[in-house]
C-alpha positions as CSV (number, residue, x, y, z in Angstrom):
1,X,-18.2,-11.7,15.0
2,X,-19.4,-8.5,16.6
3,X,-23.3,-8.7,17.8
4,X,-25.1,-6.0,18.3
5,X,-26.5,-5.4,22.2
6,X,-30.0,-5.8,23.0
7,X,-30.9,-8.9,21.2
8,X,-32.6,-7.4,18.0
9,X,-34.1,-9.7,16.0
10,X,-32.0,-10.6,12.8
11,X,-30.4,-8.1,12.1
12,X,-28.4,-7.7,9.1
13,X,-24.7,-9.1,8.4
14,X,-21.8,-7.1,7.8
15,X,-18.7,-9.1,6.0
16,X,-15.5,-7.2,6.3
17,X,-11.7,-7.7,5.9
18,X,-8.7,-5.2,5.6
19,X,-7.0,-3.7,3.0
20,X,-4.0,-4.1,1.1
21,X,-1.5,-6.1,3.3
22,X,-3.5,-5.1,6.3
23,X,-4.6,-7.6,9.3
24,X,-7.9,-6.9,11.0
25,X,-6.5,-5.5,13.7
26,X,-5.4,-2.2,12.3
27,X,-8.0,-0.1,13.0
28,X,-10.8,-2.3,11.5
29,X,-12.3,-3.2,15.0
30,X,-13.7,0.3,15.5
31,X,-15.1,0.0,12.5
32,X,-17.0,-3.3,13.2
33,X,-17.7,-2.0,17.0
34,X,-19.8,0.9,15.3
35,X,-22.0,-1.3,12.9
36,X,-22.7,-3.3,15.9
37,X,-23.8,-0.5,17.9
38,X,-26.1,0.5,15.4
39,X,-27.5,-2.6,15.4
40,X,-25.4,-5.0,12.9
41,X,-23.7,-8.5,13.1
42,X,-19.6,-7.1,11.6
43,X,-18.0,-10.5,10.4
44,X,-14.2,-9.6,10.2
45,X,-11.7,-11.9,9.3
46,X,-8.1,-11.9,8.4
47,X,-7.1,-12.9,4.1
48,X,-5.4,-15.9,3.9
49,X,-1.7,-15.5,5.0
50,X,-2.0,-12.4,6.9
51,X,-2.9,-12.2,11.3
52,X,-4.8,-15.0,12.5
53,X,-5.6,-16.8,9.1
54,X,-4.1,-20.0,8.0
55,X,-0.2,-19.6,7.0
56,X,2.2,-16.5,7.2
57,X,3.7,-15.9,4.2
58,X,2.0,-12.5,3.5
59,X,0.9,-13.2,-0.3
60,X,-1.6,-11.6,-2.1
61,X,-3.7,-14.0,-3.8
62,X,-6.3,-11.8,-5.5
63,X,-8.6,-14.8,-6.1
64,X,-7.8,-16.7,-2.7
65,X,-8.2,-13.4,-1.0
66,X,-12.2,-13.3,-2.7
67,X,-12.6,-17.1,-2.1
68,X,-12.2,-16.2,1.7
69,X,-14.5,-13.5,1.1
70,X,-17.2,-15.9,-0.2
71,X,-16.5,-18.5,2.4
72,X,-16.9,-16.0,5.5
73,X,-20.5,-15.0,3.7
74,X,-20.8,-18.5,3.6
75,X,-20.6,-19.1,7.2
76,X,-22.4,-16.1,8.4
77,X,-25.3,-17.2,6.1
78,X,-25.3,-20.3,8.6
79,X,-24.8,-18.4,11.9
80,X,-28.5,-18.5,13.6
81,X,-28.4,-14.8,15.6
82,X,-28.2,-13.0,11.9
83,X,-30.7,-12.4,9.3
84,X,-30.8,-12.7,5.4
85,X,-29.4,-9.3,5.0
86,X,-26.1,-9.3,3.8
87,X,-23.7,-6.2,3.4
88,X,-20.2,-7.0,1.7
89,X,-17.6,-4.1,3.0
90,X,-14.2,-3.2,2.0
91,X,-11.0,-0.6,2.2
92,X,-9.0,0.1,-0.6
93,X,-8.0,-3.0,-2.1
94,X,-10.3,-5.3,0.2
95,X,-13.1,-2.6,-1.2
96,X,-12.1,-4.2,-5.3
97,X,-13.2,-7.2,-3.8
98,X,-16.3,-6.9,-2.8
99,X,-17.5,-5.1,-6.3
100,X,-16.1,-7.7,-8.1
101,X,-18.1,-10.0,-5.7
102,X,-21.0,-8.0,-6.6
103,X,-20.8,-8.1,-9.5
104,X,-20.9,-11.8,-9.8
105,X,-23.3,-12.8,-6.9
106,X,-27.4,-11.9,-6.8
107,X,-27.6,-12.3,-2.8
108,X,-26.0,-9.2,-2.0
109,X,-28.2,-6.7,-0.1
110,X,-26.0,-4.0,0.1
111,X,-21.7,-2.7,-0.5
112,X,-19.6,-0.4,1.0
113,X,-16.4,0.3,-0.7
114,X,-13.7,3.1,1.4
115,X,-10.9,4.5,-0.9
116,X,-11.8,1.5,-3.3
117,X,-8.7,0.3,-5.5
118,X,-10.7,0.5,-8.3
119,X,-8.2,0.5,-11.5
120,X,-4.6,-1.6,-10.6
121,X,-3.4,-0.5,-14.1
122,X,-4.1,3.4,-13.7
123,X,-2.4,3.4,-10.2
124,X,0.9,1.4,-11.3
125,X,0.4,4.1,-14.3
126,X,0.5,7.2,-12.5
127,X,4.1,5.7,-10.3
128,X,6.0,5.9,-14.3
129,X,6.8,3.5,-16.5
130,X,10.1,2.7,-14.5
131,X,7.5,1.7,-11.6
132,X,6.0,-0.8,-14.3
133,X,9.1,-2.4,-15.2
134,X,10.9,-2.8,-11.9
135,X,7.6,-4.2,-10.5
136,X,7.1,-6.8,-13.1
137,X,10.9,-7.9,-13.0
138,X,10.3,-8.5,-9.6
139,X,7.2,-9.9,-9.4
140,X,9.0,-12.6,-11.9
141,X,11.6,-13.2,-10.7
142,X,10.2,-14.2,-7.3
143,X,7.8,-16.2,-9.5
144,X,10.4,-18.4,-10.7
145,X,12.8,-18.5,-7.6
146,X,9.9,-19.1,-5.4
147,X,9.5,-22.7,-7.1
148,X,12.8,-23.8,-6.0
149,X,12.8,-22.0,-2.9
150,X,14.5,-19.1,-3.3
151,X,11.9,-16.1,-3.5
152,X,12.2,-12.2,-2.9
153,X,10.0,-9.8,-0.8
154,X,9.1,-6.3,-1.6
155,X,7.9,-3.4,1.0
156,X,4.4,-3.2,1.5
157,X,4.8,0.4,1.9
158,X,7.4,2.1,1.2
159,X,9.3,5.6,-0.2
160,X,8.6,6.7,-3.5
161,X,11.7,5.1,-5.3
162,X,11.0,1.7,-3.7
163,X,9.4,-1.3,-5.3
164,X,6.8,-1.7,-2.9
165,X,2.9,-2.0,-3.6
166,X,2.5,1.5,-2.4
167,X,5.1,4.1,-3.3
168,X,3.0,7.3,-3.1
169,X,4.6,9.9,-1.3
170,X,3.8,10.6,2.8
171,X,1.5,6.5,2.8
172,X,4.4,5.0,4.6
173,X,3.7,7.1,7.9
174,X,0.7,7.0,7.6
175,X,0.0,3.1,7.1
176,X,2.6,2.0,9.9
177,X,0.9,4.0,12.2
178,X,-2.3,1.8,11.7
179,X,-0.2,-1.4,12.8
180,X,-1.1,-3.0,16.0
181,X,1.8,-2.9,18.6
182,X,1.2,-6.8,19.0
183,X,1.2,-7.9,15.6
184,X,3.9,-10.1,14.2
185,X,3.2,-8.2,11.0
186,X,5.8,-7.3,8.4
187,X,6.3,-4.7,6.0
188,X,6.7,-7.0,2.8
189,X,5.0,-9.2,0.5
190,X,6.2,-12.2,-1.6
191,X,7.1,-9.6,-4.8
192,X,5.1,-11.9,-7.0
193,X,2.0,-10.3,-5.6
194,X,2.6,-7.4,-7.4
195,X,1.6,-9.0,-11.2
196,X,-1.6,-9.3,-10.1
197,X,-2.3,-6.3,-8.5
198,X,-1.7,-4.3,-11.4
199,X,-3.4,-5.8,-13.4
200,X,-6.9,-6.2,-11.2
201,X,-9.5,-3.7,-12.3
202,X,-12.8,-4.1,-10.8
203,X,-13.8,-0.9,-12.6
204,X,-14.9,-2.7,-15.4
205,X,-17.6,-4.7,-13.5
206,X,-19.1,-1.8,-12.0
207,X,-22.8,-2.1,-14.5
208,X,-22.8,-5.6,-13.9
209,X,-23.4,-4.6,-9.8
210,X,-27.1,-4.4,-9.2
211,X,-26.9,-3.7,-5.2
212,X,-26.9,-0.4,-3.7
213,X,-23.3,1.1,-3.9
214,X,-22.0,3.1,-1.2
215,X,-18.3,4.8,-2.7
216,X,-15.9,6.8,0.3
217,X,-13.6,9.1,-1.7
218,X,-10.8,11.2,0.2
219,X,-10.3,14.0,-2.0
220,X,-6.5,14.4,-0.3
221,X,-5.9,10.5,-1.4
222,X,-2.7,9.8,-2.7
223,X,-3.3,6.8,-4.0
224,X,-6.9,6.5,-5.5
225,X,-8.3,9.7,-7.2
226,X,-11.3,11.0,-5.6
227,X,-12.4,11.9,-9.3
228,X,-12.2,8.2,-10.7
229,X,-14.1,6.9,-7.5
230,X,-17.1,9.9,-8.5
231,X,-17.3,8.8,-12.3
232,X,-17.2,4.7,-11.0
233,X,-20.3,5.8,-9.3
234,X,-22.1,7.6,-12.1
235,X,-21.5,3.5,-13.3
236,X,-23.6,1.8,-10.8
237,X,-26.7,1.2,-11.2
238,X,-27.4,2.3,-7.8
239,X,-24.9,4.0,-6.4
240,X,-24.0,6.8,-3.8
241,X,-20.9,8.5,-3.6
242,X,-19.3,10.9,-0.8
243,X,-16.0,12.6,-0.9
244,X,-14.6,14.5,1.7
245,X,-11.1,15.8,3.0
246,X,-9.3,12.9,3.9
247,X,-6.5,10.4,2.9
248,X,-6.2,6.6,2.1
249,X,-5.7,5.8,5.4
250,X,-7.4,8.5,7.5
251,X,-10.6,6.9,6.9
252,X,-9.4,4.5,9.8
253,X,-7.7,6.9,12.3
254,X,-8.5,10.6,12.3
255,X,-11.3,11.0,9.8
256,X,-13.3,8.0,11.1
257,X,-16.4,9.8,12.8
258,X,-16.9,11.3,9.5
259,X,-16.7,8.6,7.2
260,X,-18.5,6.0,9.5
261,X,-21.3,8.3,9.6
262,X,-21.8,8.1,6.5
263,X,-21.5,5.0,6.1
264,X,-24.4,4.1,8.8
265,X,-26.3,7.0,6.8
266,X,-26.1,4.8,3.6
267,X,-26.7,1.6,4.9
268,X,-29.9,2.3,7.0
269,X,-31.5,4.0,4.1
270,X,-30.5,1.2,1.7
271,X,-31.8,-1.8,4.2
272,X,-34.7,0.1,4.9
């Protein structure tokens, strides 16, 4: 929990995790150390599996990775030096979760979504069909070995001819160099995570979402189009979307002042 300085009085709540296979220290801090400094309470946790969370085996569980989402709103609803408002924010895939969380809950105040994974079927698309079928092999096979204890891993990120979860060209670089020098981190999921990931499409939920939308588009984003994230948020009911040069990743490293400014833009005025 990071707290803003001067002892405001209640201020809002910030619920965060990190991206696809990502662990909270990877350049997620600085994001948290900036909402407190402008006067938020940033609640960031590690999903299930991954840095300091229960267990290590680095699976993506789309629905365990929401559950922990709801349980960490949970217990900053019960934490006495916040308020009622609550802000649900996300990166890439972390950023799915919290519309589909939206989209199901009423006690959401506000959402900020960075180079949201917002269509799992039209990025597995756009890799070929050879992608498709390499990744569902695996993803069943480890399935089935997994139950008798002999599972396979894919890359997390890897080169474009890989089965990994992310393929697209020059994200490899750019991803490791995110990676906390201490972490114990790996570069590899069980390859079962990879059914569900293509098949997760919070895109579909988007008019169901009644809380003001904030949408982070990097127009040099390899991996989510910049031109899918402006039509999701001709969708929302109320929704605000920036693009600007940037990548998938830059968001967190280079291209942070910008996109965090806009991001504390957004939020005062829809918390106002």
């Amino acid at each position: 929990m990071y707290l803003p300085g001067g002892d405001p009085d209640d201020p809002p709540v910030v619920v965060m995790a990190p991206g696809l296979g990502a662990e909270r220290t990877f350049g997620y801090p600085a994001v948290a150390e900036r909402l407190a400094d402008a006067g938020y309470a940033a609640f960031l946790f590690d999903h299930p599996e991954f840095g300091d969370s229960d267990g290590d085996s680095q699976a993506i569980d789309l629905s365990r990775q929401r559950a922990a989402y709801a349980a960490a709103i949970d217990r900053a609803n019960r934490i006495d030096a916040v308020g009622d408002d609550l802000v649900l924010w996300g990166a890439s895939l972390s950023a799915a979760h919290v519309l589909t969380l939206a989209a199901e809950r009423r006690d959401i105040d506000a959402v900020v979504g960075l180079v949201p994974m917002l269509d799992g079927r039209a990025v597995a698309g756009r890799r070929g069909g050879r992608y498709l079928v390499r990744a569902t092999a695996a993803g069943l096979r480890d399935r089935i070995g997994h139950r008798i204890g002999r599972g396979r891993s894919v890359p997390i990120v890897g080169g474009t001819e890989e089965c990994a979860a992310i393929t697209e060209p020059g994200t490899k670089r750019k991803y490791i160099d995110l990676v906390d020098r201490e972490s114990a981190w790996r570069n590899e999921i069980p390859a079962r995570s990879l059914l569900g990931l293509a098949g997760y499409r919070p895109v579909t939920r988007l008019d169901e979402i009644r809380a003001p939308t904030f949408l982070f588009a990097g127009t040099d984003d390899a991996i989510v189009d910049a031109d899918a994230v402006a039509a999701a948020g001709e969708r929302l009911d109320r929704g605000t979307v920036v693009s600007m040069p940037a990548d998938h990743f830059s968001v967190l490293g280079e291209d942070f002042e910008g996109a965090i400014g806009h991001q504390l833009s957004f939020l005062k005025d829809a918390l106002e």
